[in-house]
C-alpha positions in Angstrom: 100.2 107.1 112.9 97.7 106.5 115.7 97.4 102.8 114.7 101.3 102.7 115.6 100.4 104.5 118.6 97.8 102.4 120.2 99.4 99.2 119.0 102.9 100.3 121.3 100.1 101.2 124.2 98.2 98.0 123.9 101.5 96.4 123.8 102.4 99.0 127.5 98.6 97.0 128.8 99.6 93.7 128.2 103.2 93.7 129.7 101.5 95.6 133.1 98.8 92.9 132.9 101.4 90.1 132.7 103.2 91.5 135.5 100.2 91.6 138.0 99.7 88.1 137.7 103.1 87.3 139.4 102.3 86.4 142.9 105.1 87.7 144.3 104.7 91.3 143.9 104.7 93.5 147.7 101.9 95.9 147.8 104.2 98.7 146.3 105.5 96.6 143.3 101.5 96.0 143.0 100.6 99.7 143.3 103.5 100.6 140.9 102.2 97.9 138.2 98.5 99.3 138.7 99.6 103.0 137.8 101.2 101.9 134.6 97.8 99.9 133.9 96.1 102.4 134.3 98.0 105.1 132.7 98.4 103.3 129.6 94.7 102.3 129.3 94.0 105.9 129.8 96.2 107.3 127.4 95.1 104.3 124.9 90.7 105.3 125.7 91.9 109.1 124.9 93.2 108.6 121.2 90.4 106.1 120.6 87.9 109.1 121.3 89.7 111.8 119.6 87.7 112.9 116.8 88.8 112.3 113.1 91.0 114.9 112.9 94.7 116.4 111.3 97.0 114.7 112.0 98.7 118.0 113.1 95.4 118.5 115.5 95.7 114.7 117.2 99.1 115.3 117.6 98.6 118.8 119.5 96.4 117.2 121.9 98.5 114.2 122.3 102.0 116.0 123.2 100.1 117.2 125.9 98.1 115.0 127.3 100.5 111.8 126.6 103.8 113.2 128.5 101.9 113.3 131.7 101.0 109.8 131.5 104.2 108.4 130.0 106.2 110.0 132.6 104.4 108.7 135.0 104.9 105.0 133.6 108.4 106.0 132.8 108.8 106.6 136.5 107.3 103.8 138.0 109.1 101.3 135.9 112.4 103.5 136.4 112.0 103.2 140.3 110.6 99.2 140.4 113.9 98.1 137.9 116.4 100.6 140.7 115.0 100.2 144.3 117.8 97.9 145.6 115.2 97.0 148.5 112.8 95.7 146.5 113.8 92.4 144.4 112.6 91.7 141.1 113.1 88.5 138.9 114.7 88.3 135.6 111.5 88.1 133.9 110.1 91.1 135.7 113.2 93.3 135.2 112.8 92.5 131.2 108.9 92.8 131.7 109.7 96.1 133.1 112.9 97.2 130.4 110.2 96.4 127.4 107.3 98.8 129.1 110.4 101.4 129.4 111.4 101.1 125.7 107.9 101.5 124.0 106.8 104.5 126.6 110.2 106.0 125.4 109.3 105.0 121.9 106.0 106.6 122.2 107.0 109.8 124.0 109.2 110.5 121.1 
């Protein structure tokens, strides 16, 4: 099960990544992008350390530890894909629906 895990937070890094590169970004768009970043590769460096273990016992400290950062990315991408002030393309708005489907995926 953690394989499936990291694979959906590599998969959280990689959309974030793609997204910085767009030029277009304002400084809160930026900011908002850098959190998720930075909470995914967080979350992904604490279940690469976690010692071989239960499953039961990874998944303890997981529940925990992964809400707090998958809200947070939850939220970001929640208020970048509704902020009628702030304009996104096409390809950001899907960027941003696929980083809200597999942090949903993983929180459950």
């Amino acid at each position: 099960m953690p394989d499936n895990l990291l694979i959906s937070l590599q998969q959280l890094i990689t959309h974030a990544d793609n997204l910085l590169t767009h030029t277009e970004l304002d400084d809160l768009q930026r900011k908002f992008i850098n959190a998720i970043f930075s909470s995914a590769q967080e979350l992904r460096n604490l279940i690469i350390s976690l010692p071989d273990s239960t499953w039961e016992r990874t998944h303890h400290i997981l529940n925990f530890e992964a809400r707090s950062h998958l809200a947070s990315i939850m939220g970001y991408a929640e208020e970048m894909l509704d902020d009628p002030d702030t304009p996104i393309s096409d390809q950001q708005k899907t960027t941003l629906q696929q980083i809200q489907t597999h942090s949903e995926r993983l929180l459950d």
